[in-house]
C-alpha positions, 0 to 999 in steps of 0.5 A: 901248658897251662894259660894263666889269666892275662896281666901286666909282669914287668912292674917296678918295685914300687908297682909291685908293693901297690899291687900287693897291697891292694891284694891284701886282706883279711881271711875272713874277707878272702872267703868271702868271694865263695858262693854256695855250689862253688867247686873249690880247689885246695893243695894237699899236704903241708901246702893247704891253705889252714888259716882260709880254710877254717874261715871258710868252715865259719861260714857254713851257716851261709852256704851249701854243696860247696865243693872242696876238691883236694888230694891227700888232706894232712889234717881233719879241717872243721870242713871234714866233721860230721855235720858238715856235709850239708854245707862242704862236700869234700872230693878226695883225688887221694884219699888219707886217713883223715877223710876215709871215715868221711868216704865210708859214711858218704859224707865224702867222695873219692875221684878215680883217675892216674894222677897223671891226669888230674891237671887236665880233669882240672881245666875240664872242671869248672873251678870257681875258686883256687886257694894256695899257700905260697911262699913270699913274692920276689922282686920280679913280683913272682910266689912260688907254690913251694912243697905243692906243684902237683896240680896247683898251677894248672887250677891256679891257671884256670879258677875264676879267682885266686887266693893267695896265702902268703906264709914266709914258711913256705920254702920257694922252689925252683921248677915250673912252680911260680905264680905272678902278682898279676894272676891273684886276685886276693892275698891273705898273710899268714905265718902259721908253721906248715904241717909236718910229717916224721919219718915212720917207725921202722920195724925190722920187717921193713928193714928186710924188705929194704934189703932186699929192694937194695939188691935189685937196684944198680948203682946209677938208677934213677929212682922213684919212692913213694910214702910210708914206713915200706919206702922209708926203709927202702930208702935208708938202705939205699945209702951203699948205693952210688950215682943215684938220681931222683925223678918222682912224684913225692920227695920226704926227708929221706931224700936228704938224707940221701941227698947228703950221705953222697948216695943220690947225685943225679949226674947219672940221669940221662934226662935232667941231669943234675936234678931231683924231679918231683911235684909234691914234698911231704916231710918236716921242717928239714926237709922244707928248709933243704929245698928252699932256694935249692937248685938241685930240685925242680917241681913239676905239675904231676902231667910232667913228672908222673907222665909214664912216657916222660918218665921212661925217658930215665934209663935204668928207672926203678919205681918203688910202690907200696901195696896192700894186696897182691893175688896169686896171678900178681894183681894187686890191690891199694883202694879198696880192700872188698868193701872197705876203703884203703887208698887211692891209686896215686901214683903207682900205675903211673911209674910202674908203666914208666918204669916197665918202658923204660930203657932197663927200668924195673916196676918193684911192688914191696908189702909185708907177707902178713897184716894182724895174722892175715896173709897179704899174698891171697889166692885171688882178690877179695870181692869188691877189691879195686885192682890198683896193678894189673899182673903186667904191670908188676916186674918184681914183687919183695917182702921180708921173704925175698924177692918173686920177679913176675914179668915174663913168668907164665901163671903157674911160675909166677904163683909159684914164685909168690907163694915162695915169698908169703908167710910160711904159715900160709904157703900150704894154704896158697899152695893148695888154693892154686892147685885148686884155680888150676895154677899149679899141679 
């Protein structure tokens, strides 16, 4: 639980207006509060505060080592270009495609950990300032974080001052996602439309995949997907199935759609039935708009929805990952591939040992079998590679091959198994390579 900072909550209409015009001001004065070492606490995704941010970049002449602590950034903010480091170090909790060439040149940094923990890594940190996007105030004088729970209510909970970005795109959502009047110290208006991110393309390998994925999973299971055009795929397949039910870290557009197709009603679950749990909405406009005001949805901080004990609560639960490499012994690697940056762990160990404790739960790992030629099912990790999954964490492996099941497999079974799924141009190759680490005969 997290303690906000004391304040009065059972003001009239009239105090409310006061107390937010008092607020009210201008970015440029909003940012003016932060110092030079500051640790700085900024949403991810579409919730990022645009408008503030680059005020704060126009300061940077004034300041140095200010810490910008944040998760999966959308866009390259005036913060994150060269020439910057001096002044704003950023510190990526998920690194995205705008902050790794930043990470690879040392101008940012990463901070490993389950997501799970990052609310509590928060109240150990000390956090000058919280900067958030919300929705508008209600009557009862209450924002709500809208697309972005995540850990933004733990650092809004315990920052030294918080800045409000009241956007009326910022759709409210129900859950644990309100902040009070009270607890604000500045507010700044903006109507700037909250970033978007389509549907990815889909190929027909991913196609495959996703039928693959569709096969293992039973109708009235409860679900967790993850980003991309992998889990995008898995999700448009999904629409044969009945009695679905959503608990995950990340929803995007294609939850409406299944949400709408009747596939996903939630009635299923054994614990919140009736509703989507999740903490982080990453999509478009339709997606923001469907979960405006939509009771189906709760948001949670990530210490409740990605907490592997909370989520083996759910029968029949199916985490759903995407990987970037997996070894003969079923070790998978999502961060760094060798020496070169890909992601952070986010939220795969987190639902793949829920989903493995779980009451009939299965932990599905899904990749294509090849990248520009080269084989993603290897004979062992790359030096240097950064094991996101450990071997017994993975239950079922899928690409546009078929489908390996890993859990209760011996070394030999399971490399055996792998390889039956890899590219058929590499198969010899795995296949001699595990005769030669002494996995197979």
């Amino acid at each position: 639980m997290v303690w906000f900072k004391a304040g009065p909550l059972f003001e009239d209409s009239e105090q409310l207006a006061k107390m937010y015009n008092d607020k009210c001001t201008s970015a440029a004065k909003a940012v003016s509060i932060i110092s030079s070492g500051d640790n700085i606490v900024v949403p991810p995704g579409a919730a990022e505060p645009e408008l503030l941010m680059e005020a704060l970049a126009n300061r940077k002449s004034e300041l140095k080592d200010v810490r910008i602590h944040q998760m999966l950034p959308l866009r390259e903010a005036s913060y994150l270009k060269p020439g910057m480091e001096k002044h704003f170090r950023h510190v990526s909790w998920l690194t995205s495609s705008v902050v790794k060439r930043g990470v690879k040149e040392g101008r940012a940094g990463v901070m490993p950990g389950y997501l799970f923990e990052y609310p509590q890594f928060i109240r150990d940190m000390e956090v000058d300032v919280f900067i958030g996007t919300v929705s508008p105030m209600d009557e009862h004088g209450y924002f709500s974080f809208g697309v972005s729970v995540d850990y933004t209510i733990a650092a809004a909970g315990c920052a030294k001052k918080v800045i409000l970005m009241v956007n009326p795109n910022m759709p409210r959502t129900m859950g644990y996602s309100f902040i009070h009047i009270s607890q604000a110290d500045l507010i700044v208006e903006d109507n700037t439309p909250l970033l978007e991110v389509p549907k990815p393309i889909q190929s027909k390998i991913d196609a495959k995949i996703g039928d693959y994925v569709c096969q293992i999973i039973e109708d009235g299971s409860t679900i967790q997907l993850g980003l991309g055009s992998v889990a995008n795929s898995v999700a448009q397949c999904l629409s044969v199935k009945k009695g679905l039910g959503i608990h995950s870290h990340f929803i995007t557009d294609s939850v409406v759609d299944l949400v709408e197709c009747g596939a996903v009603t939630n009635r299923r679950k054994n614990i919140h039935q009736g509703k989507i749990i999740c903490s982080s909405a990453v999509g478009t406009k339709r997606l923001y708009k469907f979960i405006n005001n939509n009771p189906m949805f709760e948001m949670h901080a990530v210490s409740y929805t990605n907490d592997p004990m909370i989520i083996a609560k759910n029968n029949n639960m199916i985490a759903i990952n995407s990987v970037e490499e997996i070894d003969l012994l079923g070790q998978c690697a999502s961060e760094p591939i060798g020496p070169k940056l890909y992601s952070g762990t986010g939220e795969q160990v987190d639902f793949a040992r829920g989903a493995m404790n779980a009451q009939n739960g299965k932990s599905i790992v899904i990749l294509h079998s090849t990248h520009k030629g080269r084989t993603k099912i290897v004979p062992a990790l790359e030096s240097g590679s950064v094991v996101s999954l450990s071997k017994n964490d993975v239950d079922y492996v899928v690409t546009e091959y078929g489908v390996a099941r890993l859990r209760g497999k011996t070394y030999r079974q399971r490399a055996e198994a792998l390889i039956s799924i890899a590219h058929p141009d590499h198969r010899d190759g795995l296949a001699e390579a595990a005769k030669k680490f002494g996995l197979t005969r």
